[in-house]
C-alpha positions as CSV (number, residue, x, y, z in Angstrom):
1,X,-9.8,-7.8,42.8
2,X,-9.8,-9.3,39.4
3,X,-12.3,-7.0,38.1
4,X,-10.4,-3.8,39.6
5,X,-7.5,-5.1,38.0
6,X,-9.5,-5.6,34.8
7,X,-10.5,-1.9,34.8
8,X,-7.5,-0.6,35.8
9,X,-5.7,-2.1,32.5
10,X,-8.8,-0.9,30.6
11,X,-8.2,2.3,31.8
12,X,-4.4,2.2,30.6
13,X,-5.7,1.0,26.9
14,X,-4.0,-2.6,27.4
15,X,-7.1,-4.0,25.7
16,X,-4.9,-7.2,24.3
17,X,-4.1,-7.9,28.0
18,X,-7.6,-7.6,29.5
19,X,-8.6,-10.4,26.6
20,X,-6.0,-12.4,27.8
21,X,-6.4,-12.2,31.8
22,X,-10.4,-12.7,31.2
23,X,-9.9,-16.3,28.9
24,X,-7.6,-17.2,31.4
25,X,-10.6,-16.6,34.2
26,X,-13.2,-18.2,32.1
27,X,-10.9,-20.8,31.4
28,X,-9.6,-21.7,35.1
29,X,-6.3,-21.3,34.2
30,X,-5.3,-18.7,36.4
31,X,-4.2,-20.8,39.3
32,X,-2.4,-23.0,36.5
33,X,0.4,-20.4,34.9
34,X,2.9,-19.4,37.1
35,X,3.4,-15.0,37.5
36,X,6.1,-15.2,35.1
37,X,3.5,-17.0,32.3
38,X,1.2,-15.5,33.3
39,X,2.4,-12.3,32.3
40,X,4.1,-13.1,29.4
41,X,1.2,-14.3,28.0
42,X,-0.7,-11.3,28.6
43,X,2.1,-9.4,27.2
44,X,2.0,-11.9,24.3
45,X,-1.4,-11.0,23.8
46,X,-1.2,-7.3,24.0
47,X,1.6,-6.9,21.8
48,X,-0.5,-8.9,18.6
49,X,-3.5,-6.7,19.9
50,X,-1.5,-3.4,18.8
51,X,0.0,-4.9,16.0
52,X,-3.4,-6.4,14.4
53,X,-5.1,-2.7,15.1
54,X,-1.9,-0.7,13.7
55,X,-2.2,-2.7,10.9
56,X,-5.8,-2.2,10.3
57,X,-4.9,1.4,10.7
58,X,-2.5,1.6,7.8
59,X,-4.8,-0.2,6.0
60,X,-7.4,2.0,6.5
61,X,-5.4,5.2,5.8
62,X,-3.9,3.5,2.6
63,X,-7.3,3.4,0.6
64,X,-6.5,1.1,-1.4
65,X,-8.5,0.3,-4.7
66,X,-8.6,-3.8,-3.9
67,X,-8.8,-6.0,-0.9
68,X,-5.7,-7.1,-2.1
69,X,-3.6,-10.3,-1.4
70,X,0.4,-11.3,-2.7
71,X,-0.8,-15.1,-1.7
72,X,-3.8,-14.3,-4.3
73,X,-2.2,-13.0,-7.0
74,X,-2.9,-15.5,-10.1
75,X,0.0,-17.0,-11.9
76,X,-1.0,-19.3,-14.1
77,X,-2.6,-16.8,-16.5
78,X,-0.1,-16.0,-19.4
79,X,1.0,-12.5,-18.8
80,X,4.9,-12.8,-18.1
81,X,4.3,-12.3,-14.2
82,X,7.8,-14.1,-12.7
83,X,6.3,-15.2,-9.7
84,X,10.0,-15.1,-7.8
85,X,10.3,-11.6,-8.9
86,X,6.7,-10.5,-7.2
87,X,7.6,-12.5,-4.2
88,X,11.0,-10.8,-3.7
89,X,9.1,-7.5,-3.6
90,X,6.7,-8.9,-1.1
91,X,9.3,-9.0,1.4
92,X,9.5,-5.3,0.9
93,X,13.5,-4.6,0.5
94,X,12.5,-1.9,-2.0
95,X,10.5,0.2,0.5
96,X,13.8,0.5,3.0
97,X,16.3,1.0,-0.3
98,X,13.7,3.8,-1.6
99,X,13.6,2.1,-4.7
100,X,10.3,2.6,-7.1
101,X,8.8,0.3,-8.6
102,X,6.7,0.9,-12.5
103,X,3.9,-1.8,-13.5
104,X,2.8,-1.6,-17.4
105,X,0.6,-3.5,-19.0
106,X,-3.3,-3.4,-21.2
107,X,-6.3,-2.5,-19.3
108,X,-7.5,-5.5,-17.4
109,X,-4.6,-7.2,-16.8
110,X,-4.1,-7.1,-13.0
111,X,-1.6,-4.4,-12.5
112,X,-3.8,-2.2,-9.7
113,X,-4.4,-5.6,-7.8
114,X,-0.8,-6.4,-7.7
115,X,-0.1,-3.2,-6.3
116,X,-3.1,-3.3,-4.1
117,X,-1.3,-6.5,-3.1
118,X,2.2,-5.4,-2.8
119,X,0.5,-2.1,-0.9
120,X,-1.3,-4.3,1.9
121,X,1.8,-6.4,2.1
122,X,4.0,-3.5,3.1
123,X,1.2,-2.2,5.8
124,X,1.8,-5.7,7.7
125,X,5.5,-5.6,7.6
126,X,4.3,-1.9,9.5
127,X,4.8,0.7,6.4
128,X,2.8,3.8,6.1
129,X,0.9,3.1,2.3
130,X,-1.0,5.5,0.6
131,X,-2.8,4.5,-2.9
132,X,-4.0,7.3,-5.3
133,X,-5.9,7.1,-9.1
134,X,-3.8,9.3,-10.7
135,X,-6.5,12.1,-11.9
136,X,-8.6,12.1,-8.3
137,X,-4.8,12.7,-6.7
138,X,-4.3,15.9,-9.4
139,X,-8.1,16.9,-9.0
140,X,-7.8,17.0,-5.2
141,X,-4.2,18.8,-5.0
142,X,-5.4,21.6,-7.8
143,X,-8.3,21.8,-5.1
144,X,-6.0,22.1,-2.5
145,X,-4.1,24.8,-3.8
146,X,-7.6,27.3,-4.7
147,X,-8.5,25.9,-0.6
148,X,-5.3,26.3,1.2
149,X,-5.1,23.1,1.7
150,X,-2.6,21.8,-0.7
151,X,0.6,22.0,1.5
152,X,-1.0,19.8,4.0
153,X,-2.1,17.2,1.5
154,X,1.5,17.4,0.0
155,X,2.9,17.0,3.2
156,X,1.3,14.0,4.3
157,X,2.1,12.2,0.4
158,X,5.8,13.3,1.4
159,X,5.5,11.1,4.7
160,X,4.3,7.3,3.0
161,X,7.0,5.4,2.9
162,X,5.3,3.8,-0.3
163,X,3.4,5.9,-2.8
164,X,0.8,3.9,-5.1
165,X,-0.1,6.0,-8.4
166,X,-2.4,3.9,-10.2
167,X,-3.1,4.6,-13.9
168,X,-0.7,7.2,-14.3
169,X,-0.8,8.4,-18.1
170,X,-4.4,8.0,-19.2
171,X,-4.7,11.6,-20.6
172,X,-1.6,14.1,-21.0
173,X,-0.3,16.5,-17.4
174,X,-0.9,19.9,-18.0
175,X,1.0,22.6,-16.6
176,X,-0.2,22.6,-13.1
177,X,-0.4,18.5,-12.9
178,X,3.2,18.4,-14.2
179,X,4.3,20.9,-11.6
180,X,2.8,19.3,-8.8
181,X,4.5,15.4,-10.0
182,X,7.4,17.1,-9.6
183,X,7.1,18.4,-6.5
184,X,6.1,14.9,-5.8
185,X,8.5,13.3,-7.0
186,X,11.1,16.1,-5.7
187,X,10.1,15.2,-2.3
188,X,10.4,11.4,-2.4
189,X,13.6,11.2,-4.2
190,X,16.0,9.0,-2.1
191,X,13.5,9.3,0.7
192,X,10.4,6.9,0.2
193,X,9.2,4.5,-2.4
194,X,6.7,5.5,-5.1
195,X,4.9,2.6,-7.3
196,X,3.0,3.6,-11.0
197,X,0.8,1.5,-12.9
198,X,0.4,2.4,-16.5
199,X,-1.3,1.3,-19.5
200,X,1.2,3.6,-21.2
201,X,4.6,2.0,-21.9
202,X,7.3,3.8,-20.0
203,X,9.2,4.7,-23.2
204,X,6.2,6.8,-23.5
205,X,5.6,8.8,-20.4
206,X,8.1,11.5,-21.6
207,X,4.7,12.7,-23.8
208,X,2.7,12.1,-21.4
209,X,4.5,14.1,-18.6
210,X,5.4,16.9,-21.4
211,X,7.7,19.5,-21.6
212,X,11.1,18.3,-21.9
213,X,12.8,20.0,-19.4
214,X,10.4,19.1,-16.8
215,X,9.9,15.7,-18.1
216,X,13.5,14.8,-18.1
217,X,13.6,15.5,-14.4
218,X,11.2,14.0,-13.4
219,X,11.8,10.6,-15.3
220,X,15.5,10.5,-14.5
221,X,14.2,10.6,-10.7
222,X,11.0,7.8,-11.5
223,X,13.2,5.4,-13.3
224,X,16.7,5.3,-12.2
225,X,17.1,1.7,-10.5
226,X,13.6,1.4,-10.5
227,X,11.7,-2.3,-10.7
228,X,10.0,-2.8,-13.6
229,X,6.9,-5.0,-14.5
230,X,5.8,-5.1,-18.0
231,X,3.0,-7.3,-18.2
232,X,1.9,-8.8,-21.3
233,X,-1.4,-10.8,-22.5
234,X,-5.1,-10.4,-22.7
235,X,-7.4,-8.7,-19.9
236,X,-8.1,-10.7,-17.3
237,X,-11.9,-9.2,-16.7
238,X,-12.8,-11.4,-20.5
239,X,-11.5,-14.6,-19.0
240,X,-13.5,-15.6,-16.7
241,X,-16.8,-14.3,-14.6
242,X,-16.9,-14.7,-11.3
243,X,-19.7,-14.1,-8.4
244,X,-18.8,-11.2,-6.4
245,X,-18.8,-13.1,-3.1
246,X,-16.0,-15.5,-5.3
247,X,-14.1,-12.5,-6.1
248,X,-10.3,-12.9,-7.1
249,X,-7.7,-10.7,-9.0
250,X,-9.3,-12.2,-12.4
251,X,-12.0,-9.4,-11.6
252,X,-9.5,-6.8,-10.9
């Protein structure tokens, strides 16, 4: 009977609860719990079952650069990274206010891992998370609109409720790339949460978006009470080598 049982839940996907009910078999604890123990304990069991595989999920879907960590994040090194601040972000407030948030900072200096971090951080709290390099997210929408499949792509960037755009202002937008920020940007405006990293300082990303008109826009939408991290100091990657299997955000 406990086997038909078994399968039937297996049947019904209630994976979390067929784990449970078989330790308790192996175990001989069944005749120990009472029904209502029993079952919450199952139930118990099934709800972290779902939670540990919808996180995975968003995890996998977000992409993200790094294996990522906010418990990993490193501050001792001198960069003018307020601890407190990062750790008020972890908790993810900004996500449900729709705020942004902008990291700056030199090459090196950690500012895709702490996104990576902050990113992974808001998948277990059970936010949709999508991460994108900056020129492979322009490449692949240009692509999309010669393919037909651009409004798919854009509607899917409309749904995260946090956007990562990692080095964002390496090279100049041209026409087409600033159109399709602003569309972007246009859709997530008051909705969702979009993070940039940037070597470029953000007093600078008006020539590097271009066009004023254009550039206004979409600035005045980017920036407006957003949360901003301007990191400071030498890059990280000179400081220190570490083994891969030893890796930490010096490396990132």
């Amino acid at each position: 009977m406990n086997e038909q049982m078994m399968g039937k839940m297996k049947s019904m996907k209630l994976h979390g609860m067929v784990r449970a009910f078989r330790t308790s078999l192996e175990a001989g604890n069944e005749n120990k719990w009472t029904a209502d123990e029993l079952l919450s304990m199952m139930i118990d069991s099934e709800w972290d079952d779902r939670s540990n595989r919808k996180l995975n999920r968003n995890v996998r879907n977000a992409r993200f650069r790094y294996k990522a960590a906010v418990e990993q994040i490193n501050f001792d090194t001198p960069r003018e990274l307020d601890k407190n601040r990062i750790l008020r972000l972890a908790d993810c407030d900004f996500v449900d206010k729709k705020e942004n948030v902008l990291i700056t900072g030199s090459t090196g200096i950690g500012k895709s891992y702490i996104a990576s971090a902050l990113g992974h951080q808001a998948c277990s709290l059970g936010y949709k998370v999508q991460y994108e390099h900056t020129s492979k997210l322009f490449a692949r929408l240009k692509m999309g609109k010669a393919d037909g499949t651009y409004l798919k792509e854009i509607t899917r960037i409309e749904r995260q409720d946090l956007l990562i755009v990692d080095d964002f202002g390496i090279q100049p937008l041209d026409q087409l790339s600033r159109t399709i920020l602003m569309e972007i940007i246009e859709d997530r405006h008051g909705k969702h949460s979009t993070m940039f990293t940037s070597q470029v300082p953000v007093n600078q990303w008006h020539e590097v978006i271009g066009e004023q008109t254009i550039a206004d826009a979409i600035l005045d939408r980017i920036i407006h009470d957003a949360h901003r991290l301007e990191l400071k100091g030498e890059s990280m990657r000179k400081k220190r080598s570490i083994l891969p299997e030893e890796m930490t955000e010096n490396e990132n």
